[in-house]
N, C-alpha and C positions, 0 to 999 in steps of 0.2 A: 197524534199526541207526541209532544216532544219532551227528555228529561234532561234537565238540565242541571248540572251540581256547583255546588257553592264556592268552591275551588279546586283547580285544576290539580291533578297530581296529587289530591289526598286519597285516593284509593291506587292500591295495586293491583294491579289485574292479574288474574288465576293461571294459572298455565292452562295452555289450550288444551282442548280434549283431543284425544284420538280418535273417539264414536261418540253419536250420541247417547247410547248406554251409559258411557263412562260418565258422561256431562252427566246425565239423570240420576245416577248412584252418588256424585258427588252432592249433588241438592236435594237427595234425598235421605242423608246425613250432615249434612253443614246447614248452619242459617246464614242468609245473609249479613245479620249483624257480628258473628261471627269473623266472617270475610270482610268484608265493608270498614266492620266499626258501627259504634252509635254513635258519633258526634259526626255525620255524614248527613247537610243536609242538602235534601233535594228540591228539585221546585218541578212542577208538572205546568205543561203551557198547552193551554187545549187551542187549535186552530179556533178563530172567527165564523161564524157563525153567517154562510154564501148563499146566494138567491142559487139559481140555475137559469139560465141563459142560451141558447140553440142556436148557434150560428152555422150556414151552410156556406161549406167551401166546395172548389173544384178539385176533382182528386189530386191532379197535382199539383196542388198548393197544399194540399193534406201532406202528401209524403215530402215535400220540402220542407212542411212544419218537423211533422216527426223524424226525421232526417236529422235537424240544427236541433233540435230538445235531446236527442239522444248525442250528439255529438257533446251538448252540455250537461250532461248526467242528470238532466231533467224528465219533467211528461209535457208531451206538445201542449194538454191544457193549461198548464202552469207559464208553458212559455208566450203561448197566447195571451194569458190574462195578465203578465208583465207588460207584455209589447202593449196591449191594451192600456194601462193603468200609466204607462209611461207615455206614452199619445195624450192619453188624458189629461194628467199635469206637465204637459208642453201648451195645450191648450187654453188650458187654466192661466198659466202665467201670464200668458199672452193678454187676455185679459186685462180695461182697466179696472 
């Protein structure tokens, strides 16, 4: 789940904590509308809704996926189902 707000830069953000304790005592006296504001709107984007798929590789082509996905601050599955999707509509175009 992703949240997403309505404009940048309308909230200030808290000063960091030093513990978690701290963090917890401060939400456990503050509201967020408090912090926030009420005219803060948000919007929640829930992922799509994915079959499940099993594809076997050879291990090293497993650790060269998870190698370049962690190089791009991804998960090898993600980076797989891009390189896939992006194969796919080159294909497509191709296409009359």
């Amino acid at each position: 789940m992703k949240v997403t707000f309505a404009k940048k830069g309308t909230i200030k953000p808290t000063k960091p904590f030093k513990t978690l304790e701290e963090e917890a005592n401060f939400w456990d006296t503050h509201d967020a509308v408090d912090v926030f504001g009420k005219d803060i709107k948000v919007g929640i984007h829930h992922a799509a809704k994915m079959d499940t798929l099993t594809i076997r590789f050879e291990s090293d082509d497993i650790q060269q996926l998870r190698k370049k996905a962690s190089h791009l601050g991804i998960g090898p599955t993600t980076l797989a189902r891009m390189w896939i999707k992006e194969k796919l509509n080159k294909t497509t175009q191709k296409q009359p």
